[in-house]
C-alpha positions as CSV (number, residue, x, y, z in Angstrom):
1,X,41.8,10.4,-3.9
2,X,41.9,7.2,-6.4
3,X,44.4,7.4,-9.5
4,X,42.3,8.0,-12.7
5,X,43.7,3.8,-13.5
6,X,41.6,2.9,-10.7
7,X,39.3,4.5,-11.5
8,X,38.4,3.5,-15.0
9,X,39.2,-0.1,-13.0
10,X,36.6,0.8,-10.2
11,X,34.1,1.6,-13.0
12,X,34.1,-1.2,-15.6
13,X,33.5,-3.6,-12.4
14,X,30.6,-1.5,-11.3
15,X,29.0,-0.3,-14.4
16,X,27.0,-2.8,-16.9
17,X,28.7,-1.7,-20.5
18,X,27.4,0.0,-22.3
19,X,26.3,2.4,-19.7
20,X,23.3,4.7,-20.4
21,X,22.9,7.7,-17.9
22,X,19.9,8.8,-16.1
23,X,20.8,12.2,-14.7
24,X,24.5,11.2,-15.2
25,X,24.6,8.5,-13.1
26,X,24.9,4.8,-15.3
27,X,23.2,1.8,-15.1
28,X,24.7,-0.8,-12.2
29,X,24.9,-4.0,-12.6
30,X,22.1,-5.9,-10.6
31,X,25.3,-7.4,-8.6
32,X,26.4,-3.9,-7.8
33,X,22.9,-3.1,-6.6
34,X,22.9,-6.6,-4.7
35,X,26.2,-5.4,-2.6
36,X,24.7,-2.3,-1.8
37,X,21.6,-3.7,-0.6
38,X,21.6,-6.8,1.3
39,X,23.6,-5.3,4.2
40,X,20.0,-4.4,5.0
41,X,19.3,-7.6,6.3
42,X,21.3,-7.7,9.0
43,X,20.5,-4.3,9.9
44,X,17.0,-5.0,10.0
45,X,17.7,-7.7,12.7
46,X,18.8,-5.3,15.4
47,X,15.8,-3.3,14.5
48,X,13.0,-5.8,14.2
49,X,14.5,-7.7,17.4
50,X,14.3,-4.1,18.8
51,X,10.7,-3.3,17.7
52,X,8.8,-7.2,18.0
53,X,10.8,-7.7,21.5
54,X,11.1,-4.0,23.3
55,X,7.7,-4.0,24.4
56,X,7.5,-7.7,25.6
57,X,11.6,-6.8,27.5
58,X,10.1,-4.3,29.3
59,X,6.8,-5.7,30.9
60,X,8.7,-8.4,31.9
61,X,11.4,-6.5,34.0
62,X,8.6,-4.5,35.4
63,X,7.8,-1.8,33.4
64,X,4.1,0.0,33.8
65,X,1.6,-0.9,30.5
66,X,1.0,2.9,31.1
67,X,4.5,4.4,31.0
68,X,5.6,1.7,27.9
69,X,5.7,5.0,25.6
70,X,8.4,6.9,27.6
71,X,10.4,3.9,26.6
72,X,9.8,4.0,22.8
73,X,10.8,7.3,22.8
74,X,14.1,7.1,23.3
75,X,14.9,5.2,20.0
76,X,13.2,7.9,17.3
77,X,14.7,10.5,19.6
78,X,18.2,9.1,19.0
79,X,17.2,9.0,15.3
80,X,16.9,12.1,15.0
81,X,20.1,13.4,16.6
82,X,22.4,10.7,14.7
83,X,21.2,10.2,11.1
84,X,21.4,13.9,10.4
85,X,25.1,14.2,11.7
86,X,26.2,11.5,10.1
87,X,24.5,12.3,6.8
88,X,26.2,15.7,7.3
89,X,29.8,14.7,8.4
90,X,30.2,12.0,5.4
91,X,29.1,14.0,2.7
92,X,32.5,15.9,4.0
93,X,34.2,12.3,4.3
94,X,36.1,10.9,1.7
95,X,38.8,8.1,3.0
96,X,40.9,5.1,1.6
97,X,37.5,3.1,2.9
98,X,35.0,5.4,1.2
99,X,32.4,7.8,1.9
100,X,29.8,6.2,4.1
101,X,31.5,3.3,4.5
102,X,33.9,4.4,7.7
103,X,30.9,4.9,9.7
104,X,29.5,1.5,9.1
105,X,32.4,0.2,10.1
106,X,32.2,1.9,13.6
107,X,28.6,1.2,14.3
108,X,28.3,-2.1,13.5
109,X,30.8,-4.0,16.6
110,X,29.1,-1.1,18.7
111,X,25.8,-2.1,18.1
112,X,26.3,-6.3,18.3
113,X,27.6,-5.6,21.5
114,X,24.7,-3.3,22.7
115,X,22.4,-6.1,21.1
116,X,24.1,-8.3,23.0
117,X,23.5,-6.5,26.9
118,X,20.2,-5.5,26.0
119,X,18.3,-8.5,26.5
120,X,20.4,-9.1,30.0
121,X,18.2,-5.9,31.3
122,X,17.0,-8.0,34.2
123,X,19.7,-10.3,35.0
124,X,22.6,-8.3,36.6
125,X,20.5,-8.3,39.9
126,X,18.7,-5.2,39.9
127,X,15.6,-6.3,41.1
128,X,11.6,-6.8,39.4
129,X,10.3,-3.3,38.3
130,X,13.4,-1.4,40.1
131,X,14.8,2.0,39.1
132,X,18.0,0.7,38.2
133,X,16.8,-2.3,35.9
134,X,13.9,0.1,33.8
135,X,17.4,3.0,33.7
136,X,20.1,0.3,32.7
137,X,17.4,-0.9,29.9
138,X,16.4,2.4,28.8
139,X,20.0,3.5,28.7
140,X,20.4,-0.1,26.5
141,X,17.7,0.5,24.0
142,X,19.2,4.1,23.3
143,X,22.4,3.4,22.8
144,X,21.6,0.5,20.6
145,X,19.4,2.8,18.7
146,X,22.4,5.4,18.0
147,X,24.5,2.7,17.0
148,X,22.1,1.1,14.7
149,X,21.1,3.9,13.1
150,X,25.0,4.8,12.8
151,X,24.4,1.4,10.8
152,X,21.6,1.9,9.2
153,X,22.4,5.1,7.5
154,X,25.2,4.1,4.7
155,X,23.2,1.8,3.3
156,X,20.5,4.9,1.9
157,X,23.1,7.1,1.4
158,X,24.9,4.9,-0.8
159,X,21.7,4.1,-3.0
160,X,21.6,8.3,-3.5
161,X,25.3,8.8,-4.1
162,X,25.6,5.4,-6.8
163,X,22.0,4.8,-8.4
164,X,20.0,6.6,-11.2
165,X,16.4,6.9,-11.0
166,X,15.8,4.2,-13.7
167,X,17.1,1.9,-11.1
168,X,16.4,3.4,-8.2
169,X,12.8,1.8,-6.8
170,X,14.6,-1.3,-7.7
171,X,17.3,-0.5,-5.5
172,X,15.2,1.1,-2.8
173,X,12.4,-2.0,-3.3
174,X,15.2,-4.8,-2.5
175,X,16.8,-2.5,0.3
176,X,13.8,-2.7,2.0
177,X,12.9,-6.3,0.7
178,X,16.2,-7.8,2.3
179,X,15.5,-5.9,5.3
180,X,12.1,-7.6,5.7
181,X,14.5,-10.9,5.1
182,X,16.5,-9.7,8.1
183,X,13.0,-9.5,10.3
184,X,11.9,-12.6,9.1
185,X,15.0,-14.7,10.8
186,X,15.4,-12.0,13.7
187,X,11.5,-12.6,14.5
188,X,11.1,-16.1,14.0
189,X,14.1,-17.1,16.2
190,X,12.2,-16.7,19.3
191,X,9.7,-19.1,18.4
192,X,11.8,-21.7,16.6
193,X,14.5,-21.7,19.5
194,X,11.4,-22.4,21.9
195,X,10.6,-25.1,19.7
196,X,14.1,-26.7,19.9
197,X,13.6,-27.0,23.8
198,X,15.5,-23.4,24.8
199,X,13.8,-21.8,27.6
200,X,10.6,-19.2,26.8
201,X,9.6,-18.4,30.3
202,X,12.3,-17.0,32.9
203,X,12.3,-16.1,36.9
204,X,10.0,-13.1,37.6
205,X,12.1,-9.5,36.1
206,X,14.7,-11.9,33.6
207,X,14.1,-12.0,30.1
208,X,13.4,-16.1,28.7
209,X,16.8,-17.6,27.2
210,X,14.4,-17.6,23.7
211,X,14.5,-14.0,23.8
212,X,18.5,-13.5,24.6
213,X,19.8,-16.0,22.3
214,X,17.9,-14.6,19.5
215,X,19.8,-10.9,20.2
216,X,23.0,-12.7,20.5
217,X,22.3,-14.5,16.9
218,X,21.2,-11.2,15.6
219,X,24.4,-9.5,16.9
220,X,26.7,-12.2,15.2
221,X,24.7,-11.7,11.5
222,X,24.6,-7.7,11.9
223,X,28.4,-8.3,11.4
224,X,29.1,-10.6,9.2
225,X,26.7,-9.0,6.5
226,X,28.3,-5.4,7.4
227,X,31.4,-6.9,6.2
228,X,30.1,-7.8,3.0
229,X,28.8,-5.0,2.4
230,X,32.0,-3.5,3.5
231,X,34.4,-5.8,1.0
232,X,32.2,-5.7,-1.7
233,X,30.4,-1.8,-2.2
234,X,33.2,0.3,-4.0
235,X,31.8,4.0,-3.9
236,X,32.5,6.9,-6.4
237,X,35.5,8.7,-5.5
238,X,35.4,12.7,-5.5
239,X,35.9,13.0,-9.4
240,X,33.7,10.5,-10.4
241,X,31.0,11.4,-8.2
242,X,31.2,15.2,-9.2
243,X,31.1,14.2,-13.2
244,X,27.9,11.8,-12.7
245,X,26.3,14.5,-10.5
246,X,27.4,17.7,-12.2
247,X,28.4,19.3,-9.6
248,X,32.1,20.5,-8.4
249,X,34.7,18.3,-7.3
250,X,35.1,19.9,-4.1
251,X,31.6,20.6,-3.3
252,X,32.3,17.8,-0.6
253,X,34.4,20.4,1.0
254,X,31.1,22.7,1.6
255,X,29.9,22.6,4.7
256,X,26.8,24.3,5.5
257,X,24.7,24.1,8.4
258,X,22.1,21.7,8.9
259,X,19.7,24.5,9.9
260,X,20.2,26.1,6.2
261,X,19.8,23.3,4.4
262,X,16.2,22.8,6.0
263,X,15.6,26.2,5.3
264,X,16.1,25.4,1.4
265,X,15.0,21.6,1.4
266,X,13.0,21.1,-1.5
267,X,9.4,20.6,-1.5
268,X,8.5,16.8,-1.2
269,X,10.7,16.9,2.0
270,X,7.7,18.6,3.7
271,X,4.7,16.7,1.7
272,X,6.5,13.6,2.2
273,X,7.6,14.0,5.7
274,X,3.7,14.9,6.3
275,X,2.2,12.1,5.1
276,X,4.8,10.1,7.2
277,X,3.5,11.8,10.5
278,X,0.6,9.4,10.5
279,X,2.1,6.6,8.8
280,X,4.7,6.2,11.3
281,X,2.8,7.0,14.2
282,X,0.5,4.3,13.3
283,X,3.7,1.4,13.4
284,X,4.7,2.8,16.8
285,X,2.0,1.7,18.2
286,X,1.9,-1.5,16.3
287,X,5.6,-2.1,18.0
288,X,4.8,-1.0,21.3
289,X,1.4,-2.7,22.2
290,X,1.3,-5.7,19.5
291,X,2.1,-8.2,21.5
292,X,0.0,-7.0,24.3
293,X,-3.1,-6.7,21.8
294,X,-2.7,-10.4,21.0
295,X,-2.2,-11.5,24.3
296,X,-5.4,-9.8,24.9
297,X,-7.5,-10.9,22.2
298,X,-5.8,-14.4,22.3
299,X,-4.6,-15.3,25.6
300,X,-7.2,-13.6,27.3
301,X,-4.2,-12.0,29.6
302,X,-2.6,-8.8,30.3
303,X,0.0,-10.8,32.5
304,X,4.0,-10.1,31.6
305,X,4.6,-12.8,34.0
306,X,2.1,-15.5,32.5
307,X,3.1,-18.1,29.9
308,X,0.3,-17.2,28.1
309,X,1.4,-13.5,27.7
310,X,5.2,-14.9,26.6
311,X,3.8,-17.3,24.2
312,X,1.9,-14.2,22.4
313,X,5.5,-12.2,22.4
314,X,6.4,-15.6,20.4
315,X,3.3,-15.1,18.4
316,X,4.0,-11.5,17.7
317,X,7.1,-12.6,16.7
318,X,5.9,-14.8,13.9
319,X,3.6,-12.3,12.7
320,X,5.9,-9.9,12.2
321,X,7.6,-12.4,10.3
322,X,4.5,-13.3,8.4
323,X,4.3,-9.2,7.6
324,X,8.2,-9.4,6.6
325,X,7.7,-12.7,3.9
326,X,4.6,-10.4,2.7
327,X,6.5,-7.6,2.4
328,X,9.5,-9.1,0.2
329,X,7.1,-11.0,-1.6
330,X,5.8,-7.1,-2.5
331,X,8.5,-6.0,-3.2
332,X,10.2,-8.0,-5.3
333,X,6.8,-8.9,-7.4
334,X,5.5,-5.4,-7.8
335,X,7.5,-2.4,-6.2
336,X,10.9,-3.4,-7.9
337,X,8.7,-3.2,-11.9
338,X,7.3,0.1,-10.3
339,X,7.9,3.1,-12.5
340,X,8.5,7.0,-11.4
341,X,5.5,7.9,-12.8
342,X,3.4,5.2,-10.5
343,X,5.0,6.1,-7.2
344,X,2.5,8.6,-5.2
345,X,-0.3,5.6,-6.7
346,X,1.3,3.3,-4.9
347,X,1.7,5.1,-1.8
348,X,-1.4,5.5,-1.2
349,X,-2.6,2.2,-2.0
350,X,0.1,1.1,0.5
351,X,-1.1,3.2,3.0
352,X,-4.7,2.0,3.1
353,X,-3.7,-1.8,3.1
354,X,-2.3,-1.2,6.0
355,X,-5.0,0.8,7.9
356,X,-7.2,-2.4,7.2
357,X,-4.9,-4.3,8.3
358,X,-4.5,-2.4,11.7
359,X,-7.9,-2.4,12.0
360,X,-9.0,-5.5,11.0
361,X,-6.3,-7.1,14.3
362,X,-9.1,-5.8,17.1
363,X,-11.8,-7.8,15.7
364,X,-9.7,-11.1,15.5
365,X,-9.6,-13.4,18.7
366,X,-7.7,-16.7,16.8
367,X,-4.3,-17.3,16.1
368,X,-4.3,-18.3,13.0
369,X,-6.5,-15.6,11.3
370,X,-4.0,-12.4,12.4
371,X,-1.7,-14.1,9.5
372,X,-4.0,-11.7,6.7
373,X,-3.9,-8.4,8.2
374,X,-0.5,-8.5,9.2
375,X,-0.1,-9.5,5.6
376,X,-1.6,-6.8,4.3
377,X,-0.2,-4.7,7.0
378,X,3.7,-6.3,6.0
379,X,3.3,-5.5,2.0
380,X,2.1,-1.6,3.9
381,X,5.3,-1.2,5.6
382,X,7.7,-2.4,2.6
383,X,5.4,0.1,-0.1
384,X,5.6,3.1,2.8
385,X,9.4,2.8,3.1
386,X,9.9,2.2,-0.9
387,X,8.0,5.1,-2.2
388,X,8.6,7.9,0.6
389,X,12.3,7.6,-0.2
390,X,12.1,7.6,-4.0
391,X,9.9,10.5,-4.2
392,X,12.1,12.4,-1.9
393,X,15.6,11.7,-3.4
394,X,14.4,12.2,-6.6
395,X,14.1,15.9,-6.2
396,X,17.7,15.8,-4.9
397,X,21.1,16.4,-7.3
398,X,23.9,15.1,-5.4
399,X,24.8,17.8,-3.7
400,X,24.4,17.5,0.4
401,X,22.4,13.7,-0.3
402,X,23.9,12.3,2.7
403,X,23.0,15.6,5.0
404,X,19.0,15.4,3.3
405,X,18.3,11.8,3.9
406,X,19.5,11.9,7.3
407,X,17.1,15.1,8.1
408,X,14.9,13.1,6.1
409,X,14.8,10.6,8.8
410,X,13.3,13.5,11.0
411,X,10.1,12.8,9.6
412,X,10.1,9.1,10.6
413,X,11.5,9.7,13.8
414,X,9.4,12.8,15.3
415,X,5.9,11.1,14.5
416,X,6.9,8.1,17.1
417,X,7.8,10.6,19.6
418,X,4.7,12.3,19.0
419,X,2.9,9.0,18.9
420,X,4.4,8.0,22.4
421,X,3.9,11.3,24.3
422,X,0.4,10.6,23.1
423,X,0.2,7.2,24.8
424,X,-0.1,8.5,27.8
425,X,-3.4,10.1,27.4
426,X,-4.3,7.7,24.9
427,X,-3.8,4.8,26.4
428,X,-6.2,5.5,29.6
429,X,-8.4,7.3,27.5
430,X,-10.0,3.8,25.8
431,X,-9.6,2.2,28.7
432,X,-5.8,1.0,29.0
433,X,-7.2,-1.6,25.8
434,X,-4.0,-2.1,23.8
435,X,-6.2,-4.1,20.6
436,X,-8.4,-0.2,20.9
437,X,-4.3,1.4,20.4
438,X,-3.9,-0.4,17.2
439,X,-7.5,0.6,15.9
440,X,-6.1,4.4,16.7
441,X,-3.1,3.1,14.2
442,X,-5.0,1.9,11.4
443,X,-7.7,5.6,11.5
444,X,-3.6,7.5,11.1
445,X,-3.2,5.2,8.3
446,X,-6.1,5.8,6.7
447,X,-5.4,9.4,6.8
448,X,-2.4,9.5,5.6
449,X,-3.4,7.8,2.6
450,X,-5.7,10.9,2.4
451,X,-2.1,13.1,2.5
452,X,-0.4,11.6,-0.2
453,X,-2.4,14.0,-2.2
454,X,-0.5,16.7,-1.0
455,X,2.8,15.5,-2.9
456,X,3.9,17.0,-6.3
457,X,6.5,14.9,-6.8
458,X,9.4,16.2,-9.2
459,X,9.4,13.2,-12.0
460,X,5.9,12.0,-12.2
461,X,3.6,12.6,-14.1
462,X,0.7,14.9,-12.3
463,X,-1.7,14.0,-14.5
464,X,-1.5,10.3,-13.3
465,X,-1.4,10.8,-10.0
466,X,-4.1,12.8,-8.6
């Protein structure tokens, strides 16, 4: 526990004076909200290196088209096991190096070193398409799931604990903005190393030298901006956080059971977490047959082994970055001016630019022209993320934050199971097409836009939001 000195220190470097309170909690200076946020970005690379790679990793060490799904359902599964436990066991933590902070500190060397073997899946020897080279990647992807959700985690926790609602789509808006920075360099690398001369096509069942030395960059910056965030984030110690949450100073001490506290989760964690069962299905698919549906449309292959099909993966790549320089243009334009009142409006709208934008991908056969609706569909993502989480946490009051976003998480997590157990009836159903899978994506969007009505959020207005 901090002497009260250091904490009247802490506070006059954190706070902007004078400090105005929305539900207790004072206004942070935008440097303050800066630390807390841009950690993002390197998270974001293990995860968009994860999601615009995984699919293209696979196929080439031999993996089935049809069985892709059991793959990509490893990471939401692992989601949903960690981020609760963690959000749990550090709202109970409370340590010279913080609250959530601890447990960045142990998932971030763990997963640059996962990010590290991953692309390596078909280089130890295994064999094209063998048991052992599907298990030891499978076995990779999970465990750099846990750890980057381990990660990953902190980072929302700490908005909850430390901003007030005045500030907090700002907060959430360049969270998600600087993780859209983090995709943008972890999806471009492929491509721009190829242009530099490295290596883009491999022997049969190895991943290119493109594809590796982007993981092995993306490793090195997940830790170097984990640090920062590390040395520069100062949380709320116990007696500060109780007085700006009015709560008790040892409610930390509390420990009920995740169980109860679903049982007594308030009521936008089921309307939002509904409206995020198609939402989230829909980018599950967009990860796990994109590059397919390009290579397609484009290449005019369905060939892992085929230059063709590896430059699409490079292509997917850039789009994704095209929907990440979309997305933080979005976000720092329009989401971060949003107000509470404007959230579920914007949801929605965010919702159906990106079912055009799913759609609109089967009917495009040139390079070039996938640039608008994975626009469209990049300024969808950053809008989906933004808004879910600030109509959620605004119903919260400091008390178990860390164990409600985690569950939270549930509701991103279970729809891309659901959406890959799916896939396997899907998938053969429209004739093993993967442009026809993204068309499935875009119709979930579309009706979770319909959803959103379904959401009474706690601070809006109702009147405006219908």
């Amino acid at each position: 526990m901090i002497a009260k000195e250091q904490i009247g220190k802490q506070l006059t470097a954190e706070v902007e004076q004078p400090a105005p309170k929305t539900k207790g909690l004072p206004m942070l200076k935008l440097s303050t909200i800066f630390a807390m946020t841009f950690g993002f970005f390197g998270v974001n690379m293990a995860f968009s290196l994860q999601s615009s790679q995984m699919g293209r990793i696979f196929q080439t060490i031999g993996a089935d088209p049809t069985k892709l799904g059991f793959f990509f359902i490893l990471p939401p599964l692992a989601g949903m096991v960690v981020q609760p436990l963690i959000g749990k066991y550090s709202d109970m933590t409370w340590n010279r190096f913080g609250r959530r902070m601890p447990y960045l500190m142990i998932g971030a060397p763990i997963a640059a070193i996962v990010m590290i073997l991953l692309p390596n899946a078909g280089s130890f020897g295994f064999g094209y398409a063998s048991l052992a080279a599907l298990m030891f990647g499978a076995i990779t992807i999970l465990f750099m799931d846990l750890s980057s959700n381990v990660c990953m985690q902190p980072f929302k926790m700490i908005i909850g604990d430390m901003v007030n609602e005045d500030q907090k789509d700002k907060a959430w808006s360049w969270q998600q903005s600087f993780s859209n920075l983090g995709g943008v360099l972890a999806t471009v690398f492929p491509f721009l190393l190829t242009w530099f001369g490295v290596s883009n096509v491999a022997p049969k069942g190895e991943v290119p030298m493109s594809v590796k030395m982007a993981f092995y960059i993306g490793a090195a910056v997940l830790l170097a901006t984990s640090v920062y965030t590390i040395w520069s984030v100062h949380e709320y110690d116990p007696i500060t956080y109780a007085r700006y949450h009015g709560i008790s100073e040892d409610q930390h001490k509390k420990q009920a059971s995740l169980w109860s506290l679903v049982k007594k989760a308030p009521r936008s964690f089921w309307e939002v977490s509904a409206v995020q069962l198609f939402d989230w299905f829909a980018f599950q698919y967009l990860w796990t047959y994109g590059t397919g549906a390009i290579a397609q449309n484009v290449w005019n292959t369905s060939n892992p082994a085929s230059a063709g099909y590896q430059a699409a993966g490079n292509w997917f790549g850039i789009m994704t970055t095209v929907e990440s320089l979309a997305a933080v243009i979005w976000g720092f334009a329009v989401l971060s001016r949003t107000k509470p009142t404007q959230r579920k409006l914007w949801f929605r709208i965010g919702l159906i630019m990106g079912g055009v934008g799913f759609i609109w991908i089967f009917f495009i056969h040139s390079q070039m022209m996938l640039i608008l609706p994975f626009a469209l569909i990049g300024m969808s993502y950053l809008t989906m993320q933004t808004e879910s989480l600030s109509l959620f946490t605004e119903s919260l009051n400091g008390e178990n934050e860390g164990a409600y976003l985690g569950l939270f998480n549930c509701g991103i997590c279970l729809p891309q199971i659901i959406a890959s157990v799916a896939s396997f009836a899907l998938f053969p159903l429209i004739g093993k097409s993967m442009p026809g899978m993204i068309v499935i994506a875009g119709i979930m969007m579309f009706i979770g836009a319909f959803m959103v009505g379904i959401i009474h959020p706690a601070l809006s207005d109702k009147s405006t939001n219908k």
